[in-house]
N, C-alpha and C positions, 0 to 999 in steps of 0.2 A: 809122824808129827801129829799134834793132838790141836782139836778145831781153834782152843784158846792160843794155844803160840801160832797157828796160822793167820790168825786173828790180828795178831801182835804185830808179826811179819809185814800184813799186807798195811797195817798202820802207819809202820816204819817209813815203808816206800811212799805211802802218800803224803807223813811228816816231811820228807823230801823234796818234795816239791810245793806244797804249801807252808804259806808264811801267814799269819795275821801283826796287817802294820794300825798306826792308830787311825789313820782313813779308813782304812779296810780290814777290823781284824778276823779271828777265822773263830766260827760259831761250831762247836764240835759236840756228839752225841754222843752220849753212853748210853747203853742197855744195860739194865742186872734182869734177875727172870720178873721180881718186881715190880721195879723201877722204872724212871727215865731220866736223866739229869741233861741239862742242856747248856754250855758256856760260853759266852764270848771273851775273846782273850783275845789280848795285845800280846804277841809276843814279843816284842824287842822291846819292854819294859817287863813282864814275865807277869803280869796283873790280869784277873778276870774281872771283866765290865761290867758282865751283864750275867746272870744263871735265873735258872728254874730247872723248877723238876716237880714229882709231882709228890714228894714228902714235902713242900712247902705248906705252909699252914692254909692260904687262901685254897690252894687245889686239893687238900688232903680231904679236908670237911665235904668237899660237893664231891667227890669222885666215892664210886663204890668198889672199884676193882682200879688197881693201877699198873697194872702190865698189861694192858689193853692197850687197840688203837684208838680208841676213844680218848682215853689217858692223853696219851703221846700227843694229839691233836688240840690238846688243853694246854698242854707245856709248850707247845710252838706257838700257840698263838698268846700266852702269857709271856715268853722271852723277846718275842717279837714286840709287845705292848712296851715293857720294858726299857726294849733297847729304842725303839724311838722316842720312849721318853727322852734320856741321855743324849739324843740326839745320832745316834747312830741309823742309817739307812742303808747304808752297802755292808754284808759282811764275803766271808770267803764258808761254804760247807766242806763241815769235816766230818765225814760217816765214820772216821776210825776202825777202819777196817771191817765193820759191818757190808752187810750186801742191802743198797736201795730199796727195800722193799716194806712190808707189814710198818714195823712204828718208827724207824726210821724216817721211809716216805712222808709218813704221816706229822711227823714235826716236820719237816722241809717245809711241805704246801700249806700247811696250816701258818708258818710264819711267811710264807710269801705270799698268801692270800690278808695277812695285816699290814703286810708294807714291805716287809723286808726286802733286798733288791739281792739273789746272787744266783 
């Protein structure tokens, strides 16, 4: 098995057990080598609330490199800004099968160091 369908795999099982409802819905992370894209999603209406990422125009112009953890900590603390605009404070994290660590981590704390609760 090759790291991208383990990847898949280990998403599956965590899509399993979380749910994002409209109190609480689930804020989930993608990496490309790139990138960072960040969503909050309702799923029992199948609609995203809330994104960033760091091909967005505000963060594209001030960042010099964006598959950095610099990057990543720009995007969590913009989806976080975001989402309490909307009114949103509790979400559910979704690493998608990523391992907690480099820019992952780094959007987590960066959105719960602006407010976010999860």
């Amino acid at each position: 098995m090759d790291k991208r369908a383990a990847r898949k795999r280990r998403h599956f099982r965590i899509r399993n057990k979380i749910t994002g409802t409209p109190t609480k819905p689930r804020m989930v992370v993608n990496r490309s080598l790139n990138n960072m894209y960040v969503q909050i999603i309702d799923d029992l209406t199948g609609h995203t609330l809330v994104s960033a990422s760091t091909v967005d125009n505000e963060l594209s112009d001030e960042l010099d490199k964006t598959g950095n953890v610099e990057a990543a900590k720009k995007v969590g603390e913009l989806v976080a800004e975001r989402a309490l605009e909307n009114d949103i404070e509790k979400v559910v994290f979704d690493r998608a099968g990523y391992k907690y660590h480099g820019r992952v981590k780094a959007v987590a704390e960066a959105a719960r160091e602006k407010g976010l609760k999860f």
